[in-house]
N, C-alpha and C positions, 0 to 999 in steps of 0.2 A: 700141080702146076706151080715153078716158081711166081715168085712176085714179084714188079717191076722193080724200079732202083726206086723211085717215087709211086708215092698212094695218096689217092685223093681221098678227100672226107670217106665216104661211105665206108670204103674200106677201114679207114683208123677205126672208127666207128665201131667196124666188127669187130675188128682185132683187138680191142679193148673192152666194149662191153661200156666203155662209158656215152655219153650223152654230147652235143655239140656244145652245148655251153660250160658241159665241166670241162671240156678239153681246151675252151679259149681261154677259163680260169685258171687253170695248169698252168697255160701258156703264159700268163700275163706275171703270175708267181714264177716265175723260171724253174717250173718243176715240172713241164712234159716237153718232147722237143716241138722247135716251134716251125710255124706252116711259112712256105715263099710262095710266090706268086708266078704259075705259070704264064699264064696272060693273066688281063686285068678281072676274069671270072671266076680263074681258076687256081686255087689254092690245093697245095699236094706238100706230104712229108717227106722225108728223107727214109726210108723203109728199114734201114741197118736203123737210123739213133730210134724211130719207135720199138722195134725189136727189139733194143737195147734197153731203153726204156722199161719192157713187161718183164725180162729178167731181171733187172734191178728192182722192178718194183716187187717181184716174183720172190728175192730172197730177200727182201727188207720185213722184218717187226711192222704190222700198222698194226695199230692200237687202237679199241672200236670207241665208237663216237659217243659222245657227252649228249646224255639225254636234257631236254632247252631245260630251261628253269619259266617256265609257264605263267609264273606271276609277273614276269619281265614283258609280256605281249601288249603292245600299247592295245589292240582289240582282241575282243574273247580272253582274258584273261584268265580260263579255265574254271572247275567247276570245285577243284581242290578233295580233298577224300571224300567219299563217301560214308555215310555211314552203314551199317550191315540189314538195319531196319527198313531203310527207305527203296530196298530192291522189290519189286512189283512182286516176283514169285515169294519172298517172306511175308508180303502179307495176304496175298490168296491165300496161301496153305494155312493160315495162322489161324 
């Protein structure tokens, strides 16, 4: 079954695999295309520029993300290494 000229959420949704809020942040970055308003409820994409969109994004290099720096966390600032002694089963067996 083709797909309309425009697709509303749910469907981007599928078609991407991403989440409602990283698609508004795409959006707000000028880097997913962006939603018009059919009436004042209803928001729908342009079905060819998201299409266009997962092939571009489909033959682009992404480059996998930067693990946080844990000491930067204003809360829970982490527990930092471990040492090899303090795991529970080293010292039952011990």
């Amino acid at each position: 079954m083709p797909l309309p000229p425009q697709i509303r959420r749910p469907i981007v949704l599928g078609l991407t695999g991403l989440g409602a809020t990283t698609i508004y942040e795409l959006e707000k970055k000028d880097q997913f295309p962006r939603h018009w308003m059919l009436t004042p409820r209803c928001a729908v994409w342009d079905t060819e520029a998201v299409l266009g969109w997962l092939a571009e994004r489909k033959s682009a290099q992404v480059l996998p993300a930067q693990h946080p720096d844990q000491a930067l966390r204003k809360s829970r600032p982490g527990r930092g290494k471990r040492k090899p002694a303090d795991t529970w089963n080293q010292l039952v067996v011990a």
